[in-house]
N, C-alpha and C positions, 0 to 999 in steps of 0.2 A: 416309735419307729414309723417313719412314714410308705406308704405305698406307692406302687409304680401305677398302681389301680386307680382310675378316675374317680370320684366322689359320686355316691349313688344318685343326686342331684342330677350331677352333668352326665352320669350316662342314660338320664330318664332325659334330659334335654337333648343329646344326642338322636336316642331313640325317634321323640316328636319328631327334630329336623329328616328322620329317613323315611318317618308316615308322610310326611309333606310331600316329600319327593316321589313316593310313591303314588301318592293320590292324587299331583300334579297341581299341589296349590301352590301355585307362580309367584302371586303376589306376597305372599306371607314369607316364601320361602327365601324371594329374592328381598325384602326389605329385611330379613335374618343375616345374606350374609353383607348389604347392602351396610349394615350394621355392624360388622365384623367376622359373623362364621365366615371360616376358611370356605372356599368355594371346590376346595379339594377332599372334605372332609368324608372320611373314611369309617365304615362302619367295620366287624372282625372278621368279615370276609375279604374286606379290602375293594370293596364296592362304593363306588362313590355316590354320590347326590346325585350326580348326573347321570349315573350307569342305570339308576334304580329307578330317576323320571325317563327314562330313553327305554327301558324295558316294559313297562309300565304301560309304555305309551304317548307318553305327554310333550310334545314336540315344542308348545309353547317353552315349557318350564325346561325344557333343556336349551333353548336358543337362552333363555334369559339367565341359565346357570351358565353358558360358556362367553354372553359376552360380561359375564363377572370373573372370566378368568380363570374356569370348569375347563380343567383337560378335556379336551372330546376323544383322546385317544391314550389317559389313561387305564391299563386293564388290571382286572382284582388280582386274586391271590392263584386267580386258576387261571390265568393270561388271556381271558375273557375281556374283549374290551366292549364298549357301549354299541359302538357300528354294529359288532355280528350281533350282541344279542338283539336289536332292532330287526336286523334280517333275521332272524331265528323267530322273531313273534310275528314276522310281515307286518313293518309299522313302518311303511312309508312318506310319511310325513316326517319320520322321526329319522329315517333314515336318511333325506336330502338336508335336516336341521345339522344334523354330524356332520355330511358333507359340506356344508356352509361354513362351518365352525373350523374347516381342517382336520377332521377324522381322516385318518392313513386305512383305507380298506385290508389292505395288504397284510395291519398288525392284528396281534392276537393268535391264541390259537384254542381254535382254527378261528382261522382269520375271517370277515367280511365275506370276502371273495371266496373261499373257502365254502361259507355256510349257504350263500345264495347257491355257488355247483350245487350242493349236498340239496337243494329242494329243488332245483331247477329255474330259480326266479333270474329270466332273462333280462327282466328291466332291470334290476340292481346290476346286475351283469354289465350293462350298457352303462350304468351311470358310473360305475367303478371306472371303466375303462377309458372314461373322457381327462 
């Protein structure tokens, strides 16, 4: 009888690709999907590659996961998208990389625009609003 379950392999390979994204190693990550991972690829939160390097921090490794084709305004399972958590950790770099890429401030919930009111960060404020 076969499973709907991934083989313990591919979800120890999964696992790697969401340390990468987390630790913001760019070039490994992007010669991974450079090479075929999905650039959408989803862990069981519903958190992407890119939610998890843009949370993280790593602005490189998100510009390089969204011009592979990384939704910038994909959000998880909790309607979390990559923008607000960036303004949730004040990661500026990461947050103009989303903008670049076409991240919608507005989605999510609570949304971008939402989270910078919620701390008072007027510059996101400004950039949203251009």
């Amino acid at each position: 009888m076969e499973s709907d379950q991934p083989s313990e392999e591919v979800q120890e390979f999964a696992t790697r690709m969401f340390d990468l994204a987390r630790a913001g190693d760019t070039d490994t990550l992007a010669a991974y999907v450079d090479a075929g991972l999905p650039a959408n690829l989803t862990n069981e939160k519903g958190d992407t590659l890119l939610m998890l390097a843009a949370y993280h921090g790593h602005a490189a490794t998100v510009r390089a996961l969204a011009e592979r084709g990384a939704d910038p305004g994909r959000a998880n399972d909790r309607g979390q998208t990559p923008l607000a958590g960036a303004v949730f950790k004040k990661e500026p770099e990461v947050v103009r990389a989303l903008l670049d890429a076409g991240a919608d401030p507005g989605q999510g919930t609570p949304s971008a625009v939402d989270t910078a009111r919620m701390f008072g960060n007027e510059e996101f404020l400004r950039w949203f609003s251009r």
